[in-house]
C-alpha positions as CSV (number, residue, x, y, z in Angstrom):
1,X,21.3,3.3,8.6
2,X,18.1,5.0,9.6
3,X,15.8,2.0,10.7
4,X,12.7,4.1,12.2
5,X,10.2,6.1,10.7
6,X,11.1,9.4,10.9
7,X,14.0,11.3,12.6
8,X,15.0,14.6,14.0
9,X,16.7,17.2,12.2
10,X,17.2,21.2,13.0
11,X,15.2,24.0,10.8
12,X,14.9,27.3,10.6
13,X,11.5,29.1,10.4
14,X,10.5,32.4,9.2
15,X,6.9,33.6,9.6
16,X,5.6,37.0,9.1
17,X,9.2,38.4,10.0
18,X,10.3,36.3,12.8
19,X,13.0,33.8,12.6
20,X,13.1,31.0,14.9
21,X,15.3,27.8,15.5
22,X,14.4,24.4,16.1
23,X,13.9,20.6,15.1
24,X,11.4,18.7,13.0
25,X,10.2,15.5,13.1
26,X,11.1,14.0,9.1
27,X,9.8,11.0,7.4
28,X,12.6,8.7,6.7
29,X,13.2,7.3,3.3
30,X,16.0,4.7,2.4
31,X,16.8,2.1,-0.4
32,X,15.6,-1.1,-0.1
33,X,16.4,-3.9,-2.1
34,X,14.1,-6.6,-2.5
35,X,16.4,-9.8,-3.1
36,X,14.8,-13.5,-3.4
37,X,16.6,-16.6,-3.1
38,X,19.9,-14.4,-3.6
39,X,19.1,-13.0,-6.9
40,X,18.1,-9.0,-6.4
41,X,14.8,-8.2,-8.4
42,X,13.6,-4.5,-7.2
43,X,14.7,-1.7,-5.0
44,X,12.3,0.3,-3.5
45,X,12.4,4.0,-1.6
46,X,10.4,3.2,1.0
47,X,9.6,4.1,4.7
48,X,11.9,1.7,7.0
49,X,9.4,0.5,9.1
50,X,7.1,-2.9,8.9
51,X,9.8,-4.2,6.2
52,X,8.5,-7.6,6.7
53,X,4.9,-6.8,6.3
54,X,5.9,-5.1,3.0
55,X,8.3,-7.4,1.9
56,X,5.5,-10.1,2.1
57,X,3.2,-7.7,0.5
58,X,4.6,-6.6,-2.2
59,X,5.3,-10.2,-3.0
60,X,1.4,-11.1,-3.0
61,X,0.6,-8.3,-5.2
62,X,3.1,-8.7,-7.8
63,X,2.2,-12.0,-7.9
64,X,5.8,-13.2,-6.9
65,X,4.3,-15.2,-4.4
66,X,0.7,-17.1,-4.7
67,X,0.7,-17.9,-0.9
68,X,2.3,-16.5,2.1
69,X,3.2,-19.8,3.1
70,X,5.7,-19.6,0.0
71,X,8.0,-16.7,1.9
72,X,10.1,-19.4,4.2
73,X,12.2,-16.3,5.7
74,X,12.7,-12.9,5.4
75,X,16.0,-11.1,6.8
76,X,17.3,-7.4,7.0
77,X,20.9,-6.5,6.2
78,X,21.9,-3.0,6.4
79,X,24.0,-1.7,4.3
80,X,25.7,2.2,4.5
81,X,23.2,2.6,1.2
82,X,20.4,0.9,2.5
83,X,18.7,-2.0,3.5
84,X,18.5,-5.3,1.8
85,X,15.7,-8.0,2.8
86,X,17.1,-11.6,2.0
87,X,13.7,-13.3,1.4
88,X,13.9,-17.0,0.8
89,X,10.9,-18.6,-1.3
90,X,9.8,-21.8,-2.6
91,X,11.6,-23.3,-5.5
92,X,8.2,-23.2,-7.0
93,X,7.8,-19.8,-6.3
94,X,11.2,-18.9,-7.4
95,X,11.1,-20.5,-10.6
96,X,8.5,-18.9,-11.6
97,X,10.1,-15.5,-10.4
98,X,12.7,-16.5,-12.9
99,X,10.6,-17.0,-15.6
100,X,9.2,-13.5,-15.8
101,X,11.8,-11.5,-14.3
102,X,12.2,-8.0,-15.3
103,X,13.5,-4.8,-14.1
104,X,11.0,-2.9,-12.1
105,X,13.3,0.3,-10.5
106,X,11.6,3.5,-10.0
107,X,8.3,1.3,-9.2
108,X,7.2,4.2,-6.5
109,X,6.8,6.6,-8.8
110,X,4.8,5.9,-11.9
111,X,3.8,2.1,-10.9
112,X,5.3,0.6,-14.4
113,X,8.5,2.0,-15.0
114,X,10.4,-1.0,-16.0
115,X,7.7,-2.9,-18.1
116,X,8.9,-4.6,-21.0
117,X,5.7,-4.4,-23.1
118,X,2.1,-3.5,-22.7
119,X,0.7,-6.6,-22.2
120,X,2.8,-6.6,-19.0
121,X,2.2,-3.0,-18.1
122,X,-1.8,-3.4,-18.2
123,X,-2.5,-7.0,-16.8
124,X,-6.1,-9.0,-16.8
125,X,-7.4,-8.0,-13.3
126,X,-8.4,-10.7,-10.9
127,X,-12.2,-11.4,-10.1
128,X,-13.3,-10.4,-7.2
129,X,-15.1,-13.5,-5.3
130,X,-15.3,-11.9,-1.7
131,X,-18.5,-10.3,-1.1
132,X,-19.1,-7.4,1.4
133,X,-22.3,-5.1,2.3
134,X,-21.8,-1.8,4.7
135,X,-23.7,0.9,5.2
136,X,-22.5,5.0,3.7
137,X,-22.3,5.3,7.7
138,X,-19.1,2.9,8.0
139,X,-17.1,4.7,5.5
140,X,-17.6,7.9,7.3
141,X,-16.9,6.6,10.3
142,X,-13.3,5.4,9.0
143,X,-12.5,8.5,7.3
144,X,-13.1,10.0,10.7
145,X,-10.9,8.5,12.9
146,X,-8.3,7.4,10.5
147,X,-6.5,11.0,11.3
148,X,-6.2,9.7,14.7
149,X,-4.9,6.6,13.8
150,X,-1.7,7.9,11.6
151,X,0.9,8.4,14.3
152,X,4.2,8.7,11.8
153,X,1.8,11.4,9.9
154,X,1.1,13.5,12.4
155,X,4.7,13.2,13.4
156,X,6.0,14.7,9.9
157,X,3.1,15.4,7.3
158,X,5.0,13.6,4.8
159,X,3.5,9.7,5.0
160,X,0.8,8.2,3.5
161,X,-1.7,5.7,5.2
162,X,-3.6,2.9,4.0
163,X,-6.0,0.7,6.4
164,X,-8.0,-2.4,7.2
165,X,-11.4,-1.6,8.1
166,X,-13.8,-3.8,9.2
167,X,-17.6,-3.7,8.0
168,X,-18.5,-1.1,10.8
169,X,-16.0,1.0,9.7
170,X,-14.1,0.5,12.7
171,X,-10.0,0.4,11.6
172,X,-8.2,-2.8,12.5
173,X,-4.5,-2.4,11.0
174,X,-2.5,0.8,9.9
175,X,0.2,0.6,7.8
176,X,1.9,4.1,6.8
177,X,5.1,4.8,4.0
178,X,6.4,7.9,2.0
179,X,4.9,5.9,-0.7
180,X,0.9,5.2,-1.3
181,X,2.2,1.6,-3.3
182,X,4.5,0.9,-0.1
183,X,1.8,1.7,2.2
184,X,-0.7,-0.6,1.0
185,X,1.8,-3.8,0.1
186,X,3.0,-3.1,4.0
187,X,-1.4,-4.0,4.9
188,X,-1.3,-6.7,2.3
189,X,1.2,-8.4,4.0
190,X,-0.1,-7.4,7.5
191,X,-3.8,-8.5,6.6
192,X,-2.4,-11.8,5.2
193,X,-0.8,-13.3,8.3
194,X,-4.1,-14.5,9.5
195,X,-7.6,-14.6,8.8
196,X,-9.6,-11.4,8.8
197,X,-13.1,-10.8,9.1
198,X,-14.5,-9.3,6.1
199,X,-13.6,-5.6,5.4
200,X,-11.9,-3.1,3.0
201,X,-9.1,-0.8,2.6
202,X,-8.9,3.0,2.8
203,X,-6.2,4.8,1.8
204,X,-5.0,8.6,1.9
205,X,-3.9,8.7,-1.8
206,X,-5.7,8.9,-4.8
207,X,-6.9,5.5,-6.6
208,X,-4.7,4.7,-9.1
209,X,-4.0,1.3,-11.4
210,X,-1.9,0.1,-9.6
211,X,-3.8,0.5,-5.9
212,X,-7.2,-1.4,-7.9
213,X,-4.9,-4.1,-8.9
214,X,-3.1,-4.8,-5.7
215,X,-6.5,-4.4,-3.9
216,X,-8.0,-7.2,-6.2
217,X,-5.1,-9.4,-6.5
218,X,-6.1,-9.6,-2.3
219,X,-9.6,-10.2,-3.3
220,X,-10.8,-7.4,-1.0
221,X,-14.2,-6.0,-2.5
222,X,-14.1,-2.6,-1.9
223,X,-11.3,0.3,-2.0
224,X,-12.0,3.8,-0.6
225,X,-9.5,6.6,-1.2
226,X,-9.5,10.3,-0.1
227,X,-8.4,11.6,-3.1
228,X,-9.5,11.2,-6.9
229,X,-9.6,8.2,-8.9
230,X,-8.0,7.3,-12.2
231,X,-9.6,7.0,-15.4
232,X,-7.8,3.1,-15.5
233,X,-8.4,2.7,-11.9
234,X,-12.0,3.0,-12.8
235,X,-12.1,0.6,-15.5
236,X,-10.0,-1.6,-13.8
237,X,-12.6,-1.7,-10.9
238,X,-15.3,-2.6,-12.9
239,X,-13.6,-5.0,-14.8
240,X,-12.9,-6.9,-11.7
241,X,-15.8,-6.4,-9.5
242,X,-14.1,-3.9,-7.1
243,X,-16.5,-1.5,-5.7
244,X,-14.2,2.0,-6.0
245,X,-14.7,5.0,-4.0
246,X,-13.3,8.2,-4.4
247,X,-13.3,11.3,-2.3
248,X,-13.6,10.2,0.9
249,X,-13.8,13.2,2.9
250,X,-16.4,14.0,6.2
251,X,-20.1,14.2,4.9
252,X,-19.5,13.4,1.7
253,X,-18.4,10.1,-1.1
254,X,-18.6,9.5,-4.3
255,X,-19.0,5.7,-5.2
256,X,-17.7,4.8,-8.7
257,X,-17.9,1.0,-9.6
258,X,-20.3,-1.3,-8.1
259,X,-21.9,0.5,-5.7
260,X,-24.7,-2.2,-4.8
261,X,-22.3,-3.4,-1.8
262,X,-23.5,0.3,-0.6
263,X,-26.2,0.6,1.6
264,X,-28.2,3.1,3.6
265,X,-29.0,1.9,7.0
């Protein structure tokens, strides 16, 4: 079972009449089931890399887990069809897993498949209380050196990125996956091993629901994404206090939700 981020495999290449043999660098994607206290609850396609940082991440923003204190261990066991992570929580914790369990396969994709009703699909976001002021200058300064930064994507074009940034702009923690969700649980978990000074999170995909809502549930203030948001994302945002930007690119952002943590320096 393929427990690295990308592997090599042979290709053939035409371009403007030529063919040509070789090898490519792939990003790998496997199965993982996510399996607390014995019971399994969700399997993921994901990028087999940081498992633990997304296993603890995922946990945080699905609300499985209130605290990272409450994962007491986290194991992998391949399988020939995957990888399962054994993660052993607090009774507490795990009662109240039981209490609300549902089946959330396909997750990746569309970020609800598996809701039961609507009031779980579209939950009361969490209040932002963190506060955080930096300058236009700090987001271009991580947009331009995240490129740099994402070794597995320049490897195989095929990962997405999300990072920790501090208030400079200056990235602190990487955390790449074949999926924008993955990605960003693997920094949750990352971020909440130990104390961070203040910052917010960039990532390479567009801003959907779900990335507001696990950006909020971390009470980071601020989300900046390359691409577009969502029309929900954007409510969402507001709703909560998030400050949302979209568009990211060199020379140019477009702020969409409270854009007083903003400044011009």
């Amino acid at each position: 079972m393929k427990t690295s981020g990308s592997d090599k495999v042979t290709r053939t290449v035409w371009h403007a009449g030529e063919i040509t043999e070789g090898t490519d660098a792939v990003a790998a994607e496997v199965a993982v089931a996510m399996v607390y206290n014995g019971i399994s609850h969700v399997v993921m396609m994901t990028t087999p890399q940081n498992l633990e940082d997304f296993a603890l991440g995922f946990s945080l923003s699905e609300g499985i887990l209130s605290s990272p204190k409450q994962l007491l261990d986290c194991e992998e066991i391949q399988t020939d069809k995957g990888i399962e992570l054994a993660l052993t929580i607090t009774a507490e914790a795990f009662a109240a897993l039981k209490e609300r369990r549902r089946n959330l396969v396909g997750r990746t994709g569309c970020g609800l498949c598996g809701a039961e009703s609507l009031e779980q699909a579209i939950t009361t976001p969490n209040t932002i209380s963190a506060d955080l002021t930096i300058s236009h200058d700090a987001l271009q300064r991580a947009i331009a050196a995240l490129g740099g930064e994402q070794e597995l994507q320049q490897q195989t074009g095929a990962v997405h990125g999300a990072a920790w940034c501090n208030a400079q702009g200056e990235i602190q923690i990487l955390r790449e996956d074949v999926g924008r969700h993955n990605a960003l649980d693997k920094l949750l978990g990352a971020i909440s091993k130990q104390e961070q000074e203040a910052g917010f999170v960039l990532v390479t995909s567009r801003a959907s629901y779900e990335m507001v809502a696990k950006t909020a549930s971390a009470n980071i203030p601020l989300l900046a994404a390359v691409s577009a948001p969502t029309s929900l994302a954007i409510e969402l945002a507001e709703q909560s206090g998030l400050t949302l930007v979209g568009f990211l690119r060199t020379g140019r952002h477009v702020i969409y939700t409270n854009d007083h943590r903003l400044i011009e320096v």
